[in-house]
Steps between C-alpha positions, in 0.01 A plus 500: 500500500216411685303666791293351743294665789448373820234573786688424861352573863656644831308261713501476939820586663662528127350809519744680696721416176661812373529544097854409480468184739219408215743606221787281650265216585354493136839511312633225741204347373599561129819276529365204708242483247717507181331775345705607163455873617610796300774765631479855454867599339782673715795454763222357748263307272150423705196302406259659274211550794245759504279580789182693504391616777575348779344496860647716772682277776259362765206464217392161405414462152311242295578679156846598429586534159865503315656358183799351402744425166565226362767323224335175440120438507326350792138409592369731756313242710813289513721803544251626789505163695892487457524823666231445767675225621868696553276785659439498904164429626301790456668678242302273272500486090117497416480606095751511215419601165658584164503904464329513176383867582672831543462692810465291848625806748224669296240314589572497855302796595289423819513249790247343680607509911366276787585705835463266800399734837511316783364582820230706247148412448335454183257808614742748601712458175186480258434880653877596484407391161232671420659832658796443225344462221284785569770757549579707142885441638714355735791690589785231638877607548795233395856514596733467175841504426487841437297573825146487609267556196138562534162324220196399464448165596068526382585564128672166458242250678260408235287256715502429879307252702494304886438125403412256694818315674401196352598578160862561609762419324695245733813667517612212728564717827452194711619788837194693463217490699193380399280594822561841459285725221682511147388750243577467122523788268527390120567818266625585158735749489638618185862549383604867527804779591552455760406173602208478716564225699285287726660665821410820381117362471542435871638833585222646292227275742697603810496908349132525403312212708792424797505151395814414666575098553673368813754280298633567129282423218577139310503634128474303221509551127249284338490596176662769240412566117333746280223686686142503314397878574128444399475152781773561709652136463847407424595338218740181538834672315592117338157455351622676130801289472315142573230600242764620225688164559124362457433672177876485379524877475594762674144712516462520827098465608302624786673410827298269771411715816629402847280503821405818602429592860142406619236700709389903380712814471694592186616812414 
């Protein structure tokens, strides 16, 4: 059996995707695309698919991560293109590799977040900002399936900066104004229980600073991996598995980083 992982984005409107509308897209996929899949065993046999991870509905991503089984061997740049093609625009195939490493989920274990704030200047978030990061906690409340549930949304934001609206990711919201001011926020936040998720940043800006946008925040994942504690980069999760296939073993070496967020304030 062989495994391959693949790196997929949530891109523009595709956003608004839901997990399952990506898990029934992608297996739809699967069979234009030929691929000899493996099936877990049972009355109702599925696709051996495993996710890590994924985005909350309404987040674009650029680095989604999951891994599938296979019966026959296939090359992964091949594979990737095959499945790229049977995908809809947006929900786009960008890596495939062979796992040759144990552990993806594992190495998941921070995010970096861009936070588009429209209607927000670049001054009055770099001081929202700077109020944050100063603050020992951040006390934000969550409503859960088991009712509202109240954290702290401080101890999981490792690094926190305004940039510059220029170095935006073009999320391709053609509808939004560009006349109007448009902050960006670009922060690592890392993996914990409960989630801290980039809504809770904002309700943690709107608590401490009353940093409150006129329109939703456009959110987007840009990258996920292992977080360096000592630099505060994230590492790209794939890296161990291209250089094993390199060396033909499975010793996995020191992971490349990701961008981090530019500008000061870490915590």
């Amino acid at each position: 059996m062989q495994r391959i992982r693949l790196r997929y984005t949530k891109r523009g409107r595709l956003r608004f995707t839901s997990h399952r509308d990506f898990q029934r897209a992608f297996e739809r996929a699967l069979r234009r695309a030929e691929v000899p899949m493996a099936y877990s065993a049972g009355f109702t046999p599925h696709p051996k698919v495993s996710y890590a991870n994924a985005a909350p509905t309404g987040t674009g991503s650029e680095a989604e991560y999951l891994e599938i089984a296979l019966t026959a061997p296939r090359d992964p740049d091949t594979l990737r293109k095959l499945l790229d093609e049977s995908m809809p625009d947006g929900l786009d195939i960008t890596d495939a590799v062979e796992a040759r490493t144990s552990g993806l989920a594992d190495r998941l274990t921070a995010s970096i977040w861009e936070l588009r704030l429209n209607g927000v200047t670049e001054e009055e978030a770099a001081e929202a900002v700077g109020t944050f990061l100063a603050s020992e906690s951040v006390e934000v409340q969550r409503r859960t399936k088991n009712g509202m549930r109240s954290f702290d949304a401080r101890e999981a934001v490792v690094e926190m900066a305004a940039v510059p609206a220029a170095e935006a990711l073009d999320a391709g919201d053609g509808d939004r104004s560009t006349a109007e001011p448009c902050a960006i926020l670009r922060l690592v936040v890392r993996h914990m229980t409960p989630a801290v998720r980039p809504d809770d940043v904002l309700s943690g800006l709107r608590a401490v600073a009353d940093l409150a946008p006129p329109v939703p925040a456009a959110v987007t994942r840009l990258a996920q991996g292992l977080l360096d504690e000592e630099s505060g980069t994230v590492t790209d999760p794939l890296a161990p598995d291209r250089e094993a296939a390199r060396a033909g073993s499975t010793t996995a070496p020191a992971p490349a980083t990701a961008k981090a967020p530019e500008g000061s304030g870490s915590a």
